[in-house]
C-alpha positions as CSV (number, residue, x, y, z in Angstrom):
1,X,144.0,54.8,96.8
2,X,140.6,54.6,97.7
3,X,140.8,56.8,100.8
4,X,142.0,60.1,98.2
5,X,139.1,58.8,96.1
6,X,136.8,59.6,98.9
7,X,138.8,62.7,99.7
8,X,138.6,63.8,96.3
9,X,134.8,63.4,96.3
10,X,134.6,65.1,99.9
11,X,137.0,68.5,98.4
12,X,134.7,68.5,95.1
13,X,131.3,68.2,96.6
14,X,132.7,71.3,99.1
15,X,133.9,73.1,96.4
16,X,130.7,73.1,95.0
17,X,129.0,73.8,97.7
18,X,130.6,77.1,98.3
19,X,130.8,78.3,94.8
20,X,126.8,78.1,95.2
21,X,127.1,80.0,97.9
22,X,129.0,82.5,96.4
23,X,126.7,82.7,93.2
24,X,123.4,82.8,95.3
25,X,124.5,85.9,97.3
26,X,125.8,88.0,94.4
27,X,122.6,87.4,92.6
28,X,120.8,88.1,95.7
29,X,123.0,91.3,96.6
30,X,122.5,92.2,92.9
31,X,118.5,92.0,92.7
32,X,118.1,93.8,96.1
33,X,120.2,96.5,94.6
34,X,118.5,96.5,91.6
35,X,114.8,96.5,93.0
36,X,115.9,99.2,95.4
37,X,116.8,101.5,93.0
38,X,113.6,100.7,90.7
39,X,111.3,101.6,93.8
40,X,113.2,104.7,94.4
41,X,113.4,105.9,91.3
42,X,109.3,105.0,91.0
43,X,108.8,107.3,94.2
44,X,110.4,110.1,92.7
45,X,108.4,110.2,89.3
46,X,105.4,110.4,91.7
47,X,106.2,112.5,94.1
48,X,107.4,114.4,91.6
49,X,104.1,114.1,90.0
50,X,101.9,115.1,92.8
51,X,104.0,117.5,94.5
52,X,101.6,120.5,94.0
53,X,98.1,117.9,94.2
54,X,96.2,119.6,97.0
55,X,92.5,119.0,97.8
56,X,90.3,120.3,100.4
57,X,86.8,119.2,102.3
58,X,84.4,122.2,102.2
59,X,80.6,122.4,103.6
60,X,80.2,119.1,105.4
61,X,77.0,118.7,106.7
62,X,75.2,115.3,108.0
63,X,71.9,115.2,106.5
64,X,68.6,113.7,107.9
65,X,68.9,110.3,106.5
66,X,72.4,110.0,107.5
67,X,73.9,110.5,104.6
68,X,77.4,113.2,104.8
69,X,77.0,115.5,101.4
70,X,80.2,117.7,100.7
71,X,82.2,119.4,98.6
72,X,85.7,118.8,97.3
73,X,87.9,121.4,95.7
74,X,91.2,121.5,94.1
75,X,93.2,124.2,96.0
76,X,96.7,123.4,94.4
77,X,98.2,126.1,91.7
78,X,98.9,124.1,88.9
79,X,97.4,120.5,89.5
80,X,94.2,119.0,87.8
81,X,93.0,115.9,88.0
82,X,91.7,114.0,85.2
83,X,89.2,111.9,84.8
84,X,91.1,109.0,85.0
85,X,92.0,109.3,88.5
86,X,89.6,108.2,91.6
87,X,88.9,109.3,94.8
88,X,88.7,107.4,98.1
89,X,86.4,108.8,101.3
90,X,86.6,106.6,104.7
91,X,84.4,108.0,107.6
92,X,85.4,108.1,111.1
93,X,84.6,109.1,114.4
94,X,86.3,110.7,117.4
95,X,85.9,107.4,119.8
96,X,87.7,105.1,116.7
97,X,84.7,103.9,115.1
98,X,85.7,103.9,111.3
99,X,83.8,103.4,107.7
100,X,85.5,101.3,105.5
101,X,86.7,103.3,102.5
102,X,84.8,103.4,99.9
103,X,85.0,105.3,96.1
104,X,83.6,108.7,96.1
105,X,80.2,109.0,94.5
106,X,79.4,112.4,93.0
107,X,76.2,114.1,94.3
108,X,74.7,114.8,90.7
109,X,76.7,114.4,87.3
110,X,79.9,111.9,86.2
111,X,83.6,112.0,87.1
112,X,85.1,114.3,84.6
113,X,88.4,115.3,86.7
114,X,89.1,118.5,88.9
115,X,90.6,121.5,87.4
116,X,92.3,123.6,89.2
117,X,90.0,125.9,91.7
118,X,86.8,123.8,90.8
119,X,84.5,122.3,93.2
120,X,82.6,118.8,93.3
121,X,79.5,118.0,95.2
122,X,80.1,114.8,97.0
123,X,77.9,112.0,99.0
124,X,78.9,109.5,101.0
125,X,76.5,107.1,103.1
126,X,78.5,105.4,105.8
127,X,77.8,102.0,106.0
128,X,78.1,102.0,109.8
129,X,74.8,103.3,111.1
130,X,76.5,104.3,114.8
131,X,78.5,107.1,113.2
132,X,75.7,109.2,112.0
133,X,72.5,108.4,113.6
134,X,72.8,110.7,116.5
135,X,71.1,114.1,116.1
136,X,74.4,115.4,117.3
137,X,76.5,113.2,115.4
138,X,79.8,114.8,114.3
139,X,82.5,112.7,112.1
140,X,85.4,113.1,109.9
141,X,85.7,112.5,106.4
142,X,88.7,112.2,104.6
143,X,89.5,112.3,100.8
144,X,92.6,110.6,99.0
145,X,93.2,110.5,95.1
146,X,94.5,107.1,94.4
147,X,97.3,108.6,91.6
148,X,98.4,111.1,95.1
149,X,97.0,109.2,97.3
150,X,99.8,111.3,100.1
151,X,99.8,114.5,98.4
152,X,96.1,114.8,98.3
153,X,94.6,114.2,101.2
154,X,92.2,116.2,103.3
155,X,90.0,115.3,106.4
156,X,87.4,117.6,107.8
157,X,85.2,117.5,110.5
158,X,81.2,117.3,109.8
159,X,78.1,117.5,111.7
160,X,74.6,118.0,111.8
């Protein structure tokens, strides 16, 4: 009697063993279907969103102290930006060196979003001296929204 005791014990604690098993990968199957979905469905609402967000670069010019002063302008149809949303600038070079990006700072005035067809005067000072210190420094700039931040995007070339 004692060896189907220890049998008993042996099929139980199996038994258990498997049923976890079987619980842990539904659950698991369940909650990768479930964030999936949830991420998708997120995507859509913003691509949706920003579909018709288009910005663009205009006048880029390195002043004398180093400084790159711009202009940004809504080109998309039927897109404004409001004042809640931000803008990102990174500055980069041709041979790889690359600005950390930073928030867009306005050349005069506050934030008060971008209609469509309007036009913001931008300044950026790169915090890497090498890409702009050279009388015939030319970089890139490039602009992202944070709400489209892949919709929105624009990169132009600047110089001196």
């Amino acid at each position: 009697m004692k060896k189907l005791k220890a049998i008993s014990a042996l099929i139980t604690t199996i038994l258990i063993i498997v049923v976890s098993v079987i619980l842990v990968t539904i659950i698991l199957s369940w909650g990768k279907d479930f964030t999936t979905s949830s991420v998708n469905k997120a995507d859509n609402i913003i691509n949706e969103k920003c579909d018709k967000a288009m910005l663009r670069i205009v006048d880029c010019t390195i002043i004398t102290d180093g400084n790159i002063v711009f202009q940004v302008k809504n080109t998309s149809n039927n897109f404004d930006f409001e004042s809640t949303d931000q803008f990102k600038v990174a500055v980069f070079n041709d041979s790889g060196t690359m600005d950390a990006e930073q928030d867009l700072v306005l050349a005069s005035g506050t934030w008060q979003g971008l209609n469509v067809g309007d036009t913001v005067m931008a300044k950026v000072a790169p915090t890497t001296s090498d890409l702009t210190s050279n009388s015939g420094s030319q970089v890139n700039v490039t602009v992202r929204s944070t709400i489209c931040p892949l919709a929105s995007t624009t990169t132009n070339g600047c110089h001196r």
